[in-house]
N, CA and C atoms as an extended XYZ file, in Angstrom:
357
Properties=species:S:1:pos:R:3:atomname:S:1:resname:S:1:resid:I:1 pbc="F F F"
N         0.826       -1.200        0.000 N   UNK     1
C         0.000        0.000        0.000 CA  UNK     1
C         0.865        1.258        0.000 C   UNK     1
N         2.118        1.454        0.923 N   UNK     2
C         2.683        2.223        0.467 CA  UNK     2
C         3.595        2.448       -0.711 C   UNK     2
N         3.550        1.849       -1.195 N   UNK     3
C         4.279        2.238       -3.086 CA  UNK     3
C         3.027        2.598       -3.506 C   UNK     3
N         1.815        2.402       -3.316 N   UNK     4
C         0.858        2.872       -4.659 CA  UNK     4
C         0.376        4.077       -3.435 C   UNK     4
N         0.605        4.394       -2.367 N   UNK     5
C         0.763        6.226       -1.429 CA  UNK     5
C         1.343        6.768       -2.497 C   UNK     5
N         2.289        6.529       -2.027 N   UNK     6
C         3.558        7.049       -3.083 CA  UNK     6
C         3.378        7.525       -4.373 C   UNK     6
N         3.303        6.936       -4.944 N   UNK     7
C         2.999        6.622       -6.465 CA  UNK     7
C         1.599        7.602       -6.619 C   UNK     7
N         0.572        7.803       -5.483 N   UNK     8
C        -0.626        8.604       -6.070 CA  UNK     8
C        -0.484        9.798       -5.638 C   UNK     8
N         0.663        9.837       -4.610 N   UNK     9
C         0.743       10.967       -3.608 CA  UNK     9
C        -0.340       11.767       -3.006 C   UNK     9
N        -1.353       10.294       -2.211 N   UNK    10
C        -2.157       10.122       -1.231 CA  UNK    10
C        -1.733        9.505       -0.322 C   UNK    10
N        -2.271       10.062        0.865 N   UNK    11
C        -2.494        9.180        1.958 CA  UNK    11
C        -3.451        8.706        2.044 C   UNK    11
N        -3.757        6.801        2.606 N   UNK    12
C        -4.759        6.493        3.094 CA  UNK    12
C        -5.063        6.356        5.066 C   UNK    12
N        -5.965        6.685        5.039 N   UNK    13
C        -6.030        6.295        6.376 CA  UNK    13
C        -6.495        4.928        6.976 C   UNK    13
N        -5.828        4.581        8.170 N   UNK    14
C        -5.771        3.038        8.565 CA  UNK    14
C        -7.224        2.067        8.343 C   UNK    14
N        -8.417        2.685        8.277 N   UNK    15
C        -9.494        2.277        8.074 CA  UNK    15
C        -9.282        1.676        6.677 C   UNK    15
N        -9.237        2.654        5.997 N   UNK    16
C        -9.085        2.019        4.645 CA  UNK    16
C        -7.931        1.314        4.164 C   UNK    16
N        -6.806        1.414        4.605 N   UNK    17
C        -5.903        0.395        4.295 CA  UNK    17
C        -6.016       -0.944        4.661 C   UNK    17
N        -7.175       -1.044        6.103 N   UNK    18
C        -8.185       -2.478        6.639 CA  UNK    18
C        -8.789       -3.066        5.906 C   UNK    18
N        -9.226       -2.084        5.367 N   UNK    19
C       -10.539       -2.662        4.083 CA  UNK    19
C        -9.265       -3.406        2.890 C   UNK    19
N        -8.903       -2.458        2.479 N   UNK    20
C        -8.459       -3.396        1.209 CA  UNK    20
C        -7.301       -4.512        1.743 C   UNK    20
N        -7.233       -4.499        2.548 N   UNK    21
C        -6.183       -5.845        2.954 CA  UNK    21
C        -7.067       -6.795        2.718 C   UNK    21
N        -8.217       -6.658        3.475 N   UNK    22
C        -9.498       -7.978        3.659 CA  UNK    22
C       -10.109       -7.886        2.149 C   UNK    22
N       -10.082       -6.639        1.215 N   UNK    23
C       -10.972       -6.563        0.356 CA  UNK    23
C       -10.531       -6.879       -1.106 C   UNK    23
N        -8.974       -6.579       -0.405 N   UNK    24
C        -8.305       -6.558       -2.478 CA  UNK    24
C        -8.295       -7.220       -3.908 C   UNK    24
N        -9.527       -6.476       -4.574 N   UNK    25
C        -9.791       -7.244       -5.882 CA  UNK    25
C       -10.368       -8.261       -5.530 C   UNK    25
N       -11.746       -8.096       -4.390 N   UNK    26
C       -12.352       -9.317       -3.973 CA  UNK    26
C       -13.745       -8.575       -4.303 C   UNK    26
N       -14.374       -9.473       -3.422 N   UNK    27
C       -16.099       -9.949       -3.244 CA  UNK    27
C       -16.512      -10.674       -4.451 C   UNK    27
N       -17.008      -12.165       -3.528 N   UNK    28
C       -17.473      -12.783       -5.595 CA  UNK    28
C       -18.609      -12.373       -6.004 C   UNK    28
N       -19.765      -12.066       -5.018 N   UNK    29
C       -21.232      -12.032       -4.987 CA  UNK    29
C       -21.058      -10.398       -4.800 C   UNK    29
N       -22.750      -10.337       -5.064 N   UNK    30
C       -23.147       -8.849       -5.253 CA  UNK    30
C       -23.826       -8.331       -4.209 C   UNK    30
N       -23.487       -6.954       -3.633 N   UNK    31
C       -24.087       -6.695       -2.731 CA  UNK    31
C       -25.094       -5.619       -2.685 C   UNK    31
N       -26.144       -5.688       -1.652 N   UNK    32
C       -26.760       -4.197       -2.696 CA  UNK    32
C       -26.939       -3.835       -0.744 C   UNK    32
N       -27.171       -2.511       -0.776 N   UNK    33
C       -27.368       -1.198        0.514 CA  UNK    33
C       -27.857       -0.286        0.310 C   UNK    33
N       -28.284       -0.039        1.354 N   UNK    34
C       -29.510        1.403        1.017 CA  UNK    34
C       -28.852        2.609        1.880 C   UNK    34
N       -28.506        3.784        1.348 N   UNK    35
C       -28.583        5.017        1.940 CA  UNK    35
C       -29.211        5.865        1.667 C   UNK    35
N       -30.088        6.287        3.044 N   UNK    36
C       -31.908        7.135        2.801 CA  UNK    36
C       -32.577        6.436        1.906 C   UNK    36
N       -33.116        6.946        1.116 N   UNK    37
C       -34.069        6.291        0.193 CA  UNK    37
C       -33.744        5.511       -1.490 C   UNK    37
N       -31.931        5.483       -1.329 N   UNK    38
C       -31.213        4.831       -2.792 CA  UNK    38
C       -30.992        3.685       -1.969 C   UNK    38
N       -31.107        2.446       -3.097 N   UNK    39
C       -30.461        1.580       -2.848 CA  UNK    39
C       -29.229        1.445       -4.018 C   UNK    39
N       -28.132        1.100       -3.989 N   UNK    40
C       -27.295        0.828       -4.256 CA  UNK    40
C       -26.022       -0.352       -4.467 C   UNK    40
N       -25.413       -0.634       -5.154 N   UNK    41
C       -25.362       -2.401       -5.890 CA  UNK    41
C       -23.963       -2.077       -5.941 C   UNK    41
N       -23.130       -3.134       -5.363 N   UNK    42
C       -21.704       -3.049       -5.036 CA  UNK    42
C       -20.852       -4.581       -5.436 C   UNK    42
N       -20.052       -4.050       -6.801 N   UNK    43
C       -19.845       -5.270       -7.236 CA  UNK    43
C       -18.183       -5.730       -6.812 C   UNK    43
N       -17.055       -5.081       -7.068 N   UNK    44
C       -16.141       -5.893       -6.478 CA  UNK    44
C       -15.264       -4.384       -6.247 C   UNK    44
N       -14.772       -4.682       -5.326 N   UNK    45
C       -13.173       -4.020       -5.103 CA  UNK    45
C       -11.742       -3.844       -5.925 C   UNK    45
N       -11.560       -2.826       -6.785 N   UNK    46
C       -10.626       -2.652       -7.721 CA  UNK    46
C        -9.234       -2.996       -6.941 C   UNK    46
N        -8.319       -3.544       -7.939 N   UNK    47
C        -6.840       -4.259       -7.494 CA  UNK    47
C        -5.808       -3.245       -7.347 C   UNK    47
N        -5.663       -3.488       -6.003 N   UNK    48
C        -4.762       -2.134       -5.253 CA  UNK    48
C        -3.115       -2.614       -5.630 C   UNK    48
N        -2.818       -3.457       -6.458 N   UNK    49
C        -1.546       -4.234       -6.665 CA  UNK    49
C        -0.805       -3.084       -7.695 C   UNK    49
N         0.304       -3.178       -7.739 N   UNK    50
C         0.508       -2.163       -8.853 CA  UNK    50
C         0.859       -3.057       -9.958 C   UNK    50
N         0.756       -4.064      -10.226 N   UNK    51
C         0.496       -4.927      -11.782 CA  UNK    51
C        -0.601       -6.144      -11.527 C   UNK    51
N        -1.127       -6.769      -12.862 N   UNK    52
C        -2.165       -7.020      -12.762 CA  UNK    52
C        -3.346       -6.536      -13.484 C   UNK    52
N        -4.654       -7.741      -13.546 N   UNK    53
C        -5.853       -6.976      -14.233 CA  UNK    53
C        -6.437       -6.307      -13.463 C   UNK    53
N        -7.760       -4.970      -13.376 N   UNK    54
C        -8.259       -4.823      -12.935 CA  UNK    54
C        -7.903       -3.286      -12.054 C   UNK    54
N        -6.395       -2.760      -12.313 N   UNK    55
C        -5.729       -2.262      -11.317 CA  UNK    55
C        -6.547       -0.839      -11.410 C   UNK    55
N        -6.278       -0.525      -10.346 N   UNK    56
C        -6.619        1.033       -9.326 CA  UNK    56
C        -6.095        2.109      -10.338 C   UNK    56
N        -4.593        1.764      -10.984 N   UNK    57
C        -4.104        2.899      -11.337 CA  UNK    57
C        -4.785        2.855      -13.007 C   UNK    57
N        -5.143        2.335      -13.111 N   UNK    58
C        -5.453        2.434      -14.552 CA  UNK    58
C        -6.973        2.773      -14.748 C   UNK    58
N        -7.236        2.658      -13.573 N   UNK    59
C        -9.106        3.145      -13.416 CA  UNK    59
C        -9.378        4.725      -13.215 C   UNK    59
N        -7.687        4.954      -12.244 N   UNK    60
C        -7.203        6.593      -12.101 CA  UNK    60
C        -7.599        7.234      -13.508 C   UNK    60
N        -6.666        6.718      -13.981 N   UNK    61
C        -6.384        7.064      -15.441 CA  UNK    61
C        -7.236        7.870      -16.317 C   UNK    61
N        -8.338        6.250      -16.231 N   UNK    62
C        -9.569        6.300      -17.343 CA  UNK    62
C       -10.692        7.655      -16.765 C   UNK    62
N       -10.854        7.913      -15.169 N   UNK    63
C       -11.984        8.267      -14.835 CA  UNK    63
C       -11.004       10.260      -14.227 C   UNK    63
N       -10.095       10.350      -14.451 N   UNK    64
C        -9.786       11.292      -13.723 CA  UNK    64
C       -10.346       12.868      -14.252 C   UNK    64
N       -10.701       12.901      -15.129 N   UNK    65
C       -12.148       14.276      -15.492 CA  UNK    65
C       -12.670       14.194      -14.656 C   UNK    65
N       -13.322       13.170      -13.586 N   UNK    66
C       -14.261       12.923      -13.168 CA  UNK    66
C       -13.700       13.225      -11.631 C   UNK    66
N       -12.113       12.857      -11.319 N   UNK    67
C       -12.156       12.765       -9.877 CA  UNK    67
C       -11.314       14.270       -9.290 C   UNK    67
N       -11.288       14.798       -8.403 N   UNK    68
C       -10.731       15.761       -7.662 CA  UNK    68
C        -9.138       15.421       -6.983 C   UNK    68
N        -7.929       15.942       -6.933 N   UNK    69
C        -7.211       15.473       -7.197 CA  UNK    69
C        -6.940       14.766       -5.317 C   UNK    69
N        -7.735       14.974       -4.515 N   UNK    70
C        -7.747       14.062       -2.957 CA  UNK    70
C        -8.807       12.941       -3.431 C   UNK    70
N        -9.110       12.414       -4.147 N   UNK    71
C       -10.384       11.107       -4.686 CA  UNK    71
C        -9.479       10.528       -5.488 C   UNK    71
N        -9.888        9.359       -4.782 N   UNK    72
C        -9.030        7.859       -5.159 CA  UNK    72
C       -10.805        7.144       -5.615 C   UNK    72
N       -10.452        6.068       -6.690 N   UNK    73
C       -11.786        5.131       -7.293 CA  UNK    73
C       -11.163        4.111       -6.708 C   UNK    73
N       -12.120        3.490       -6.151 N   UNK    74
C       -11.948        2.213       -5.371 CA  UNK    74
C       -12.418        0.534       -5.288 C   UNK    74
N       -13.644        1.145       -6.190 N   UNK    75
C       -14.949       -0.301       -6.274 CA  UNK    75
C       -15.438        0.430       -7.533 C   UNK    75
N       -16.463       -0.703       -7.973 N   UNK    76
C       -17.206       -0.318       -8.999 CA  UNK    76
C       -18.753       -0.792       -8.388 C   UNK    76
N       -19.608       -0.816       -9.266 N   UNK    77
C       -20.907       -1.585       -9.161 CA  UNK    77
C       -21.489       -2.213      -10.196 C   UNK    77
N       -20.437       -2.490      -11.795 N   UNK    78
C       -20.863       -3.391      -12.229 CA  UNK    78
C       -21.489       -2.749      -13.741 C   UNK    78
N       -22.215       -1.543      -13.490 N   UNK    79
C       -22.831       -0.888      -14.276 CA  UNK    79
C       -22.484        0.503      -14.812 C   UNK    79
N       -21.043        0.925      -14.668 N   UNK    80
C       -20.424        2.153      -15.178 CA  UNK    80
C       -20.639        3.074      -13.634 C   UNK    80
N       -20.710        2.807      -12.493 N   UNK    81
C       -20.704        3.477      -11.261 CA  UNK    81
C       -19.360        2.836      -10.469 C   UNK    81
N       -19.210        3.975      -10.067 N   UNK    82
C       -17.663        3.736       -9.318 CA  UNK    82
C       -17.961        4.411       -7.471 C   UNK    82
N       -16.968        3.729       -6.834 N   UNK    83
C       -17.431        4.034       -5.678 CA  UNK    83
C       -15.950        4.555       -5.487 C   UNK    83
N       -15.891        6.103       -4.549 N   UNK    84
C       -14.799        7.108       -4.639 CA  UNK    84
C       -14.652        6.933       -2.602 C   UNK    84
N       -13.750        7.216       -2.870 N   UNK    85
C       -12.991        8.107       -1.396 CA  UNK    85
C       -12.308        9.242       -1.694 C   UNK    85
N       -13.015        9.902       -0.828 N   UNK    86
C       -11.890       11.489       -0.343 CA  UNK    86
C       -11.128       11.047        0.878 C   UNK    86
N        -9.391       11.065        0.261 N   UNK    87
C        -8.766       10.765        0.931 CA  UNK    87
C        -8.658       12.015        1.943 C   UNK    87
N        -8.939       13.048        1.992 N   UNK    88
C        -9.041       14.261        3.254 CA  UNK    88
C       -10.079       14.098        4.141 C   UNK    88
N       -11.104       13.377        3.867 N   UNK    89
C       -12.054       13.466        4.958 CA  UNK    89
C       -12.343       12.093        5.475 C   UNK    89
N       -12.633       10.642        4.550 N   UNK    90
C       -12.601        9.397        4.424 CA  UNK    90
C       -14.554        9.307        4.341 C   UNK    90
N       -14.504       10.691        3.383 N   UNK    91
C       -15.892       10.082        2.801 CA  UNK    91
C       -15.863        9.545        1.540 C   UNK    91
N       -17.018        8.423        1.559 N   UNK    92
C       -17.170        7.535        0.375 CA  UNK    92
C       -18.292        8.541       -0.197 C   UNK    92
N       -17.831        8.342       -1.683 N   UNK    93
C       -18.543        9.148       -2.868 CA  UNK    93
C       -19.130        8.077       -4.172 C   UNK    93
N       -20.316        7.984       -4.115 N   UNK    94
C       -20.328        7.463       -5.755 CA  UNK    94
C       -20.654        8.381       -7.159 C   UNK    94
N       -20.156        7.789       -8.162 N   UNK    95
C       -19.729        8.654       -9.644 CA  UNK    95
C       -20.572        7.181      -10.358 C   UNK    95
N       -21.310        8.509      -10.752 N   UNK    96
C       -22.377        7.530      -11.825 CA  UNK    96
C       -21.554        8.101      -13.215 C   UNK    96
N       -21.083        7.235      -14.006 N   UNK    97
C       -20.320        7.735      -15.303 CA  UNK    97
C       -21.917        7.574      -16.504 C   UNK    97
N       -22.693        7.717      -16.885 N   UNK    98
C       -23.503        7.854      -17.364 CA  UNK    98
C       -24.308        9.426      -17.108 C   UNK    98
N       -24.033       10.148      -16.460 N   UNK    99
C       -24.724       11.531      -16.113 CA  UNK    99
C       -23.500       12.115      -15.904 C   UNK    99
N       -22.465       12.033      -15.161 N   UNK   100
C       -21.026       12.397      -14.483 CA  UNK   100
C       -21.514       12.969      -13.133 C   UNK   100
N       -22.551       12.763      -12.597 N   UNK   101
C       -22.848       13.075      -11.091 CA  UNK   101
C       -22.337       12.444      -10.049 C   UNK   101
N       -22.195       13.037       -9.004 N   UNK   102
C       -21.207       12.470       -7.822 CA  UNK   102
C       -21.953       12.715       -6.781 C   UNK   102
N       -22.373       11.592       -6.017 N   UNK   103
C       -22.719       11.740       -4.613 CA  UNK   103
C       -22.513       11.485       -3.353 C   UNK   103
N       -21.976       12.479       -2.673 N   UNK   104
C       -21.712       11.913       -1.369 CA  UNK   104
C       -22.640       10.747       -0.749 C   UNK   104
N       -22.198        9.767        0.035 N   UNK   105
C       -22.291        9.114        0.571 CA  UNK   105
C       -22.743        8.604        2.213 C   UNK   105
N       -21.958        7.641        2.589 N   UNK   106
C       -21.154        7.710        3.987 CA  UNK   106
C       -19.892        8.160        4.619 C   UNK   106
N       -19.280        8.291        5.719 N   UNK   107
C       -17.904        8.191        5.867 CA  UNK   107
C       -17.737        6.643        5.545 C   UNK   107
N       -16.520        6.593        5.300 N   UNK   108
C       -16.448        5.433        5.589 CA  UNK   108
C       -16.191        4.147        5.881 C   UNK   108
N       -16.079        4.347        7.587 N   UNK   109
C       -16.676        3.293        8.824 CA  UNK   109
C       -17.852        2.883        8.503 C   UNK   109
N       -18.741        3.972        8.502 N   UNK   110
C       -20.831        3.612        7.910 CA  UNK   110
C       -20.538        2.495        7.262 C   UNK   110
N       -20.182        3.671        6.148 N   UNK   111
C       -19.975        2.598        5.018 CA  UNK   111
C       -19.537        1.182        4.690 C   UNK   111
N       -18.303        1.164        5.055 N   UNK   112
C       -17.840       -0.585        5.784 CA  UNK   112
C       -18.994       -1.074        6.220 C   UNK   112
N       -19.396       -1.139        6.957 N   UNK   113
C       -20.532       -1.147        8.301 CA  UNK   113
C       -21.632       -1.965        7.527 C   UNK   113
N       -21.814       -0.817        6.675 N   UNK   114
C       -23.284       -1.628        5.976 CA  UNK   114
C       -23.007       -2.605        5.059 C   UNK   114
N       -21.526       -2.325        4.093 N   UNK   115
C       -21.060       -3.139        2.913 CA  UNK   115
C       -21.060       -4.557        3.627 C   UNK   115
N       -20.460       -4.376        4.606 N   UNK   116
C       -19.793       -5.749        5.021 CA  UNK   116
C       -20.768       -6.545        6.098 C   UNK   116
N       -21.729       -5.802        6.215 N   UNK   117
C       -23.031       -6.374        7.177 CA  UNK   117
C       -24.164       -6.852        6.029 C   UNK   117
N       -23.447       -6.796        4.739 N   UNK   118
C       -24.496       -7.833        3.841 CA  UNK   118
C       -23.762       -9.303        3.778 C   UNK   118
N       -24.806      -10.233        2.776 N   UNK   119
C       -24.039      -11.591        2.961 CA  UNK   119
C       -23.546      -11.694        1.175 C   UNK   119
């Protein structure tokens, strides 16, 4: 994790460096969660490796019009939606790439919370 700090010249904070230890380029099944009145569909965790399919930095790449330069893309959902962190605050953001709208979220602990309290 720290070569791809480095390399993005972000910091993550320990929460999230938890998550992707347990999470990296995982979940086989689909998860779906509701915040307020959206529900929302969470398909796998992008590969925090710096080689490899699937990788983080190449998702940078593709989506960065889209991200602010403290927002790291982290997950997807399967359907052109990406799930963001602001590495300054450790709120989770989703980016619907079909409109280019961005919505805050949870922090996210919540967030964990609910992802990982599905089956």
């Amino acid at each position: 994790m720290s070569d791809l700090e480095e390399r993005l010249k972000i910091g993550f904070s320990d929460a999230f460096k938890d998550f992707i230890k347990r999470s990296n380029y995982g979940f086989s099944q689909w998860r779906y969660f509701m915040v307020g009145n959206e529900s929302y569909m969470f398909k796998h965790v992008l590969n925090f490796n710096l080689e490899g399919k699937g990788l983080l930095i190449d998702f940078m790449q593709s989506l960065k019009e889209w991200l602010e330069p403290e927002e790291i893309v982290f997950a997807n959902d399967g359907y052109g939606g990406y799930y963001l962190l602001n590495t300054n605050t450790d709120v989770v953001l989703f980016l619907d790439t079909d409109d280019g709208s961005k919505h805050a979220l949870l922090h996210l602990k919540m967030f964990l919370k609910k992802l990982e309290s599905r089956g």
